[in-house]
N, C-alpha and C positions, 0 to 999 in steps of 0.2 A: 610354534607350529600349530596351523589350528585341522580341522576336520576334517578328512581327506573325501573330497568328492567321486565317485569312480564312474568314470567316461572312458572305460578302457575298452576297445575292439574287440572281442571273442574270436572272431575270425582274422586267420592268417595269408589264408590264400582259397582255391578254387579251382576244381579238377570237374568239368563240364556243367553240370547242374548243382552237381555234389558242394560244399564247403568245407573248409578244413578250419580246423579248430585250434587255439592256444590247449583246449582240454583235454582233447584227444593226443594232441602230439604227446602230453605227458606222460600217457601210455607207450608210445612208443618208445618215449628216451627210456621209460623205466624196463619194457619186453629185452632193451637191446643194453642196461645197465645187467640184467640178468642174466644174459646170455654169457656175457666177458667175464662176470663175476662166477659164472660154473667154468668158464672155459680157466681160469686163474688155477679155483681150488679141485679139480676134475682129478687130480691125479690122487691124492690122499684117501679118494670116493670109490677108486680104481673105475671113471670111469673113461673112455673114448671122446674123441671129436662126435662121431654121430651121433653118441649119446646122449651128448650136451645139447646136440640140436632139438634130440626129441624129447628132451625134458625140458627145455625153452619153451619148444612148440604146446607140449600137454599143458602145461601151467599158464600159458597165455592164452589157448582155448580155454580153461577152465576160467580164468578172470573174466574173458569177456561172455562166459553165457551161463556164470554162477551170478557175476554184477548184474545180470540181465535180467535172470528168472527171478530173484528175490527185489529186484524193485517193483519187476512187474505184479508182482502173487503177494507183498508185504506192504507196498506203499503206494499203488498205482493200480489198483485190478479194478475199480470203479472206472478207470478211464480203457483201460485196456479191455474188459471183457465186453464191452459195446464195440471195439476195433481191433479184434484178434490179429488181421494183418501186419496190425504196425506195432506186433511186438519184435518183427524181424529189421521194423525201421530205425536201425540205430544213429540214423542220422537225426533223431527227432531228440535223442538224449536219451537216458532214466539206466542210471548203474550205481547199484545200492556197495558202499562202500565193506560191509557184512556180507556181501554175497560173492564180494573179491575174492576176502581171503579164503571163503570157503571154497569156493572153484578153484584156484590157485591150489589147496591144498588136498584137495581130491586129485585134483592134476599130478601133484607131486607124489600122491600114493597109489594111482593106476600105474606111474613108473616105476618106483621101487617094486612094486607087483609083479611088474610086466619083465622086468629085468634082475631081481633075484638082490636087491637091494635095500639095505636099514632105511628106512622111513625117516625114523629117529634120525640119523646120521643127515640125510638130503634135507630134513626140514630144519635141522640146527644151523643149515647154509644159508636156505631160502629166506628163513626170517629177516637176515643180513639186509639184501637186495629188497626185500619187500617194503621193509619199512620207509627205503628211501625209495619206492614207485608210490607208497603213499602218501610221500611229504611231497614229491612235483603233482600227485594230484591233487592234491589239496591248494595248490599255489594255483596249477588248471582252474578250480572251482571257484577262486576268488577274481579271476581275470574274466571267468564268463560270468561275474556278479551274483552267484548264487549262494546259498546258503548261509543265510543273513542272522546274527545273533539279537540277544536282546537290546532295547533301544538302549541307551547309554550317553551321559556327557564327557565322560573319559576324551584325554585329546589326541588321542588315535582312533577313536571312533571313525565310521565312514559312511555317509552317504552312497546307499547302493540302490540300483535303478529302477526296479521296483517293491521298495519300499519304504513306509516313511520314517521321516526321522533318522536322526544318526544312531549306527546299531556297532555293538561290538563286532568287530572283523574274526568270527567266532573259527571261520574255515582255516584262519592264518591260524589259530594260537592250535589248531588239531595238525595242519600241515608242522608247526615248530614241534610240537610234541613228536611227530612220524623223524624227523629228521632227526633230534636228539637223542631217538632211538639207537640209532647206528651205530654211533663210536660208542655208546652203553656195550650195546649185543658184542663192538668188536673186542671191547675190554673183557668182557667176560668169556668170549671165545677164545681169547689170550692166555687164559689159568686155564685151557683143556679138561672141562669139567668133564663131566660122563654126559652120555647119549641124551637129549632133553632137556639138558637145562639152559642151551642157550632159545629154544622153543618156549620154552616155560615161561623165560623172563621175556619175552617179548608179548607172549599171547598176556601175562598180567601186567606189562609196562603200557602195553595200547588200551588193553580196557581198562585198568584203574583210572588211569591218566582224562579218559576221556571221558568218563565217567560224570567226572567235574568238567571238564568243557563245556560238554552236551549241557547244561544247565545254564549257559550264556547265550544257548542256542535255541533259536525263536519254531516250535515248529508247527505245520499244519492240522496235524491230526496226532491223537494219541492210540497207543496201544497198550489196554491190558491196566488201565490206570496212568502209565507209564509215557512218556515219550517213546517213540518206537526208533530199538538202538538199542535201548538203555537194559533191553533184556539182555539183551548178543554180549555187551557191554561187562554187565556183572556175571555172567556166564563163563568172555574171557579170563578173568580176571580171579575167580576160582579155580576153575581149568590149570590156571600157568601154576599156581599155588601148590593146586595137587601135584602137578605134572614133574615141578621140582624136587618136590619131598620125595615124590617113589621115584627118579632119578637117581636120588644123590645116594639114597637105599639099597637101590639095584648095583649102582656105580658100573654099567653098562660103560666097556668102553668109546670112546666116543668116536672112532671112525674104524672101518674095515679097512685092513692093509691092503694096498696094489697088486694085485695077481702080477706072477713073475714075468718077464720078458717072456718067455717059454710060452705061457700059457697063452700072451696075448700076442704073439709072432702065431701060435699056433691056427687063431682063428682068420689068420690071412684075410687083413679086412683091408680093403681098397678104400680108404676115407674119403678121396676124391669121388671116386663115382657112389660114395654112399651116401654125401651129402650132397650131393647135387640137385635133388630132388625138395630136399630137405633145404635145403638155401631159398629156393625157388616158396616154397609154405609158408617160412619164416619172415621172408622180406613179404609174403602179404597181411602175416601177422602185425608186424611192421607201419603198413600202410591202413588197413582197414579202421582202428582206432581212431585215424584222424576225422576223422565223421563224424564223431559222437560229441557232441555239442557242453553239455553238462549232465549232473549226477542224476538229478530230475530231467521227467520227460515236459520238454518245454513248449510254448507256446512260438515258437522260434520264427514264424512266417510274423507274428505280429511286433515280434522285441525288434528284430530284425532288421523287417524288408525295408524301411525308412533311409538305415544307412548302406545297403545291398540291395537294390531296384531288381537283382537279378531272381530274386526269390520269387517277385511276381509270377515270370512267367513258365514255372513249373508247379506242377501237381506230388512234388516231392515234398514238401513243406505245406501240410494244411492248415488255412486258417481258423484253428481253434485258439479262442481265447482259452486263461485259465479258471475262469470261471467255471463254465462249458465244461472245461476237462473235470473242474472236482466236484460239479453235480453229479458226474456220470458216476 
């Protein structure tokens, strides 16, 4: 088998001027792998259908405008603070995979806030689902050709389309890492440790693991000496360490029992009409993802319009080179 060429499409379909993405839908499979996956374990959490909803909805707004503000402000602010507008153009790409989990996890603790709920407890679930919304984006990132590792003769290396030489397929081996997350996190939510440590071992299973990725990976600019990453990286990856030991210390247990029938007949809640509204948020949560092209903010009018003539004739896709973009 020799070097794998990648001529693969990014685009799936097209909804008026808009496109829709293999990258974006990842986000969707993974908002709606979330959603089923609270709706599963909701009862041990003691909590409701609606509540499931609005913990979907909070953690999927936070992914998508924690991924946003930290590519824009950590990896992109030469290109952005010359075109403030098109930080709201997420059709253009740019979602910092660091800025995911942080929004996602703020998300998850303005709920437990909001609703009188262990943090600890909802984030020892979310880890579960997250890891695998990060291994389909990571599979997204490689089908829209980005994030290209070091050149390499390895015979899976892979010619990607802008750039040269055959380079390690560096996004696959972080997407394999995100995936073999899972059945890690389930095996160990299996021994019903105390509150935090299946949190722990994820936040130091993503940064150790990637840690050494990132070192196959080719990048633009550094930070701090550093590839930028690599701080967030050894960060996590301390964090999970700590987070373990004073876990296993505290031996907090690991979930709140289910308030009684009683209690939850008492609050006479109408699920239908409570989430109706809440359906209606969720399915645009759903849909809006699929715009977002890749992780970087791309030059997308010019990779593009060659095999989609349709991009010509709108003003939604501007023609910036990438050059242009990184002088800015």
């Amino acid at each position: 088998m020799g070097p794998f060429i990648h001529n693969i499409d990014p685009v799936f379909g097209q909804i008026g001027a808009f496109y829709l993405w293999w990258y974006g839908l990842t986000y969707t499979l993974g908002f709606l792998a979330l959603f089923h996956w609270f709706r599963t374990v909701r009862e041990p959490l003691g909590l409701d259908v609606p509540q499931v909803y609005d913990l979907t909805i909070l953690i999927a707004a936070g992914v998508l405008v924690g991924g946003r503000i930290v590519e824009v402000v950590f990896y992109e602010w030469a290109y952005y603070s010359q075109n403030l507008p098109h930080i709201l153009w997420i059709w253009l790409g740019g979602m910092s995979t660091h800025g995911i989990l942080l929004g996602g996890t703020l998300g998850a603790l303005l709920f437990s806030r909001l609703n009188n709920r262990s943090f600890l407890s909802l984030a020892d679930e979310l880890v579960i689902p997250a890891a695998f919304i990060m291994g389909l984006g990571r599979i997204g990132n490689f089908v829209d050709g980005q994030i290209v590792g070091s050149v390499s003769d390895v015979w899976w290396a892979v010619k990607f389309p802008d750039a040269e030489g055959f380079r390690h397929p560096v996004v696959l081996y972080d997407g394999l890492k995100n995936l073999m997350l899972v059945p890690l996190l389930l095996l160990i939510r299996r021994t019903k440790p105390p509150r935090g440590v299946v949190l722990g071992s994820f936040l130091f299973g993503y940064g150790f693991f990637r840690i050494i990725i990132d070192y196959f990976r080719e990048y633009r600019i550094e930070l701090l000496g550093l590839p930028p990453g690599q701080e967030f990286n050894i960060a996590m990856s301390i964090g999970g360490i700590v987070l373990i030991i004073w876990a296993i210390r505290k031996q907090y247990p690991r979930v709140k029992p289910l308030p009684d029938d009683a209690v939850l007949n008492a609050l006479n809640i109408d699920i239908r009409k409570a989430t109706r509204t809440k359906r209606i948020v969720l399915r645009a949560f759903l849909l809006i993802p699929m715009m977002i092209p890749s992780d970087w903010t791309q030059d997308v009018y010019q990779r593009y319009s060659s095999r989609h003539p349709g991009m010509i004739d709108t003003a939604w896709y501007p023609a910036i080179s990438r050059n242009e973009e990184e002088a800015r």
